[in-house]
N, C-alpha and C positions, 0 to 999 in steps of 0.2 A: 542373674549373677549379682553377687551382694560384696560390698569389700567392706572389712571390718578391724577394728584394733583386736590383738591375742585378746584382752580383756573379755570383751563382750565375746570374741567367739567362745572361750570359756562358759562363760555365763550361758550363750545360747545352747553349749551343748550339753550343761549338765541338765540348763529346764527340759531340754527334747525328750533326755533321756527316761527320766522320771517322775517329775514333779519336786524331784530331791531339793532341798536348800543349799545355796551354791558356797562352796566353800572359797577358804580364803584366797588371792589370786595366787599360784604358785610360780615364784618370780625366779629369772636366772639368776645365776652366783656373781658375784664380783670379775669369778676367771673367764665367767660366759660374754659378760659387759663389755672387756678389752676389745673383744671381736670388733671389726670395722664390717659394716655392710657391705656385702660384695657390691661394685659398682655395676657391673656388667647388669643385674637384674634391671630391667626397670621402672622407675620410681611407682609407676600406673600397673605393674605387673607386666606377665607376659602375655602377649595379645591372644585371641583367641578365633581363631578362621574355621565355616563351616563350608563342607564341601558336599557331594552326591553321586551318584548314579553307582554305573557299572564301576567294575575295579577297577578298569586303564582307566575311566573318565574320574575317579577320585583320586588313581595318583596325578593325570595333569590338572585337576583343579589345584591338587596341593601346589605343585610346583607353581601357578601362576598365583594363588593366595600368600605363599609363603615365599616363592622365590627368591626375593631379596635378601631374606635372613640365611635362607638353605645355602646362597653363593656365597655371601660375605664368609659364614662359618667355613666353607670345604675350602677357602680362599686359604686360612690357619688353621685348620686341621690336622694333629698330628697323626689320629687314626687314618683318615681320610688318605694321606701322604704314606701310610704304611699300607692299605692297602692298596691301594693304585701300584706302588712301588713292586708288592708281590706277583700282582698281576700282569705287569709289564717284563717282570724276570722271568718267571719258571711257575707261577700258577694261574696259568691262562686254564690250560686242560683242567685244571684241579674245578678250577668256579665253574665251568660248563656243566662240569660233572655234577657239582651241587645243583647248581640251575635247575637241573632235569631233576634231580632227585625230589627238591621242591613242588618242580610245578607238576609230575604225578602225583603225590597226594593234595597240596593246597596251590591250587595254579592260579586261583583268585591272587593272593597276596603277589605271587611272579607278576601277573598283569598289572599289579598297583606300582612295583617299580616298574615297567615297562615305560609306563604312562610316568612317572615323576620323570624318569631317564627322559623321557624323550620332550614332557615339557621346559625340563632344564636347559635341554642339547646338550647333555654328557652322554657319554656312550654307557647302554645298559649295563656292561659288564664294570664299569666304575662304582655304576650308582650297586651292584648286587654286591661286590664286591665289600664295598663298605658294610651293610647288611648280614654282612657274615663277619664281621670284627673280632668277634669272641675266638669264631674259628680259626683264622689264619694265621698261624703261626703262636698260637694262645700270645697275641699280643701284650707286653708289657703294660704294667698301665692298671689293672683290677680294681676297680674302685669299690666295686659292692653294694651294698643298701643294708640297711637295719627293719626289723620288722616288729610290731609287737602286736597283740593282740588278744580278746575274749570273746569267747563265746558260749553263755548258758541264762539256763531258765528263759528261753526265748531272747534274751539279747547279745547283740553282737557287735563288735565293733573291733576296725581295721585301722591301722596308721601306721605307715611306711616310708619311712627316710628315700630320698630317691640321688645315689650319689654318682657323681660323675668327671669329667675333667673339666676343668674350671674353663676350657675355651668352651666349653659347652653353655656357659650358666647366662652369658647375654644373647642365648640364638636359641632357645629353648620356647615353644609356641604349644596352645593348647587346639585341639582337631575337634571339630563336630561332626560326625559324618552319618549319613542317612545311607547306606548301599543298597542295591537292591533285593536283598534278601528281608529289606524292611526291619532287621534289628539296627537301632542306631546305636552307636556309641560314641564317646566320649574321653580322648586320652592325651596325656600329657607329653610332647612331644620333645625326640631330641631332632636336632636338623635332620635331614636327609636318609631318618630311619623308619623303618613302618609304626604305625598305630599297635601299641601293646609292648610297646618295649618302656616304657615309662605307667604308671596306675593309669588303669580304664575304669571305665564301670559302661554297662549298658542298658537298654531299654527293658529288656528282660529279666532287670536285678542282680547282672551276674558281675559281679568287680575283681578285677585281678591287679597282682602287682607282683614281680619275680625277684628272685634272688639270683646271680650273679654263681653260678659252684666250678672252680679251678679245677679242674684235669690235665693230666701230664702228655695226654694225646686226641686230639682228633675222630674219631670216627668216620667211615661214608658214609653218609646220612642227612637227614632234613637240619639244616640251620635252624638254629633253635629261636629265631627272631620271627620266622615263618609261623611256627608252632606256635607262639604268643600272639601272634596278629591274628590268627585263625578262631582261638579261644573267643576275642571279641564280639562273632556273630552267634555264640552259643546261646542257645533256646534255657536250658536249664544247667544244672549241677552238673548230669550224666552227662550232658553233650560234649560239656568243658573238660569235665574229667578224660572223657573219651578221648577228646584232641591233645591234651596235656601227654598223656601217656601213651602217645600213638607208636606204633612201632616202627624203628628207623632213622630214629634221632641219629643226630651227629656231634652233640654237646649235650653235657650236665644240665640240668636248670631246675629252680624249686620254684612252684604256683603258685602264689596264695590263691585261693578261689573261692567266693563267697557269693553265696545267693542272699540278699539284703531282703527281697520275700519272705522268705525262708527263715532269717535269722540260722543261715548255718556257715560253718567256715572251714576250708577243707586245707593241709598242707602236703603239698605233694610233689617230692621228692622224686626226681629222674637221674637216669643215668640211658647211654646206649645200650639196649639188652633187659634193664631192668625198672624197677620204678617201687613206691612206698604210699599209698595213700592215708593221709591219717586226718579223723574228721576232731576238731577241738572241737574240747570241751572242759572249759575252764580256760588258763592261761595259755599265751601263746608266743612266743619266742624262736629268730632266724635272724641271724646274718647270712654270712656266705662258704658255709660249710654245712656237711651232712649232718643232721642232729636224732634222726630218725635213728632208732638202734637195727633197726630192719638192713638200714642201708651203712652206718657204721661199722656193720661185722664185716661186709662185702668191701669196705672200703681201702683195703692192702691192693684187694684186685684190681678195683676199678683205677685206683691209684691216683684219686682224686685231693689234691691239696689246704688243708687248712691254713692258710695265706695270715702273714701276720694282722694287717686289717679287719679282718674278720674274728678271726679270736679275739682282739680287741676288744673289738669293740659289744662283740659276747659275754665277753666278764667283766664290761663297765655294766654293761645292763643287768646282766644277771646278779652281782655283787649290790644295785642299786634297787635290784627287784628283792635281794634278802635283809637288806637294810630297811628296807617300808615291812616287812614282815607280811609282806601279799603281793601276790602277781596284780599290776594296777588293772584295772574294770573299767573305767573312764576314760573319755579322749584328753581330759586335763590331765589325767598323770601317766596318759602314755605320750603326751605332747612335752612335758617336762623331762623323761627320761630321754627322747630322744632330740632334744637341745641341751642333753648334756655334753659337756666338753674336756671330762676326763680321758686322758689315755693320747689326747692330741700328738699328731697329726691323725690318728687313728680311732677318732670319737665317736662316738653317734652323730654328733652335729659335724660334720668336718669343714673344716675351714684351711687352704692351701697354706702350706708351710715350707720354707724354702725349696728343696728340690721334687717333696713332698706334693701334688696338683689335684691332689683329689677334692670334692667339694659336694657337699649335698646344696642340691641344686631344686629341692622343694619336699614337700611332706604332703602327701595324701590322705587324709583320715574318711571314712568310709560306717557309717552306721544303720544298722537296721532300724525300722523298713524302708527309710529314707532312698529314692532312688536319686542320691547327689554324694557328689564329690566336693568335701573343705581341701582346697589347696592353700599351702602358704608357698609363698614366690620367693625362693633363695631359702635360707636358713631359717629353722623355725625360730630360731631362740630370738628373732626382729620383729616375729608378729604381723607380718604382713600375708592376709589372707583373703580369699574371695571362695565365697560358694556358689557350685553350678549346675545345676539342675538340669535333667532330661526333660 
């Protein structure tokens, strides 16, 4: 694990890349500077706990590694408070029913809250509950993520905005986990939610990081935070993909998925019932709306939402990506586009704005063949980063 100024990370990641001569540093704007550092982050970054074994015994390691952070956060939780509230009203039968639908196809991941539930001592149907946030009631709140990305002539590279609610941004923790299915991995943590809801990457090469897609309803089906957690033990491409688009879903969700091996990078677009797989090549662009024209046509049916946030912060990048006169190739000028802070409260870089709480809460960048993850800790546009290696 290595912590670095923007500077040098730059610098290190253009020499990785090719040999190229580093160009000049590409600095934020004046209106990016105003920003005040979120406090909540920590000066040291966010800590980083490694757990093991079966999947109850890695949700209670999490809970006794992490516990202090996981109770403080669900202490002010507004999520947390909405869903406990649902559950104690009129969707008690509703989570059972998810429950079971879960642990028939990935029961691994149910047994991981089993085991956080019961190291906490909250009752499992709080901690699942939570777990299913996207789902319950399409809670208010949609924060999103930004994504950009390339992939050709053998190189590839990943960097993803990762946004959230700002009570999120001081209780945010990174996981090292060894399970026994012997693929480790490696993900960026929100409190008291499974591994693969924030960027992973694993021992196998395989890194993913999701997009966030508004629906106007529900489905019966697998919770879509199950089906990312599950991605994390995948062998290859095909395994990931397999579980991405398994049948039975109960929410939207887009994958990034890339095999860092491989140098290949896959976006793939779900819905309940249907799904889009498209392998880039060349540039690569996702907020939090359907952009697959596959899944576009279908999109009156599914009646899935393009949220103001997300358009947004779509046509700052996309306007920023026709202004350079090329989709950027580099982790430097996809690290510049998304610390930009045009369009605020609804930027790429988001930074909480009066009633407005949404916040990117770190950035991931992700390149082949490297099997590591560059995190920077809060907002990328402060340059506070650390690299982590399997």
């Amino acid at each position: 694990m290595i912590k670095q100024t923007r500077r040098k990370f730059i610098s290190f990641s253009i020499k990785s890349l090719a040999g190229l001569s580093i160009p000049p540093l590409l600095s934020c704007t004046a209106q990016q500077t105003s920003f005040k550092r979120d406090p909540g982050v920590p000066e040291e970054g966010y800590p980083l706990f490694e757990v093991g074994g079966s999947h109850k015994e890695i949700g209670k390691q999490t809970a006794h590694v992490a516990g202090d952070i996981i109770k403080r956060h669900l202490q002010s939780s507004p999520d947390f408070n909405k869903c406990v509230n649902y559950l104690k009203k009129n969707g008690k039968q509703k989570l059972i029913q998810m429950a079971e639908n879960a642990r028939a196809v990935f029961p691994g991941p149910v047994a991981e809250i089993e085991g956080l539930a019961e190291g906490l001592g909250i009752p499992f149907l709080e901690v699942f509950a939570l777990n299913c946030k996207p789902e319950i009631g399409l809670l208010t709140g949609a924060y999103g993520c930004s994504t950009l990305g390339w992939c050709k002539g053998g190189r590839m590279v990943l960097a993803h905005n990762e946004d959230g609610h700002i009570s999120d941004s001081g209780n945010m923790f990174l996981l090292k986990v060894t399970p026994a299915s012997g693929v480790k991995f490696l993900s960026f943590m929100y409190p008291c939610l499974l591994p693969g809801v924030g960027p992973a990457i694993n021992s196998c090469g395989i890194a993913q990081t999701t997009n966030y897609i508004h629906p106007r309803r529900v489905f019966d089906g697998i919770p879509r935070y199950f089906i990312g957690r599950a991605i994390l033990e995948s062998k290859d491409l095909k395994q990931a993909v397999a579980i991405a688009t398994v049948n039975g879903r109960a929410f939207p969700c887009h994958h990034n998925i890339a095999s860092l091996k491989e140098a290949r990078l896959l976006s793939i677009e779900t819905f309940p019932g249907r799904h889009h797989v498209s392998e880039v090549q060349g540039g690569h662009l996702h907020t939090n709306h359907f952009v697959h024209p596959e899944m576009i046509v279908s999109n009156s049916n599914n009646r899935c939402v393009p949220y103001e946030s997300s358009t947004t912060r779509y046509r700052v990048l996309s306007k920023a990506i026709k202004a350079a006169g090329h989709h950027p190739t580099k982790a430097d000028e996809m690290l510049k586009l998304l610390s930009l802070h045009e369009g605020s409260p609804y930027s790429p870089c988001r930074h909480p704005k009066g009633r407005i709480r949404g916040v990117t809460l770190g950035t991931a960048i992700f390149e082949a063949p490297e099997l590591a993850m560059t995190l920077f800790h809060g907002n990328p546009c402060f340059g506070h980063w650390k690299r982590y290696e399997l």
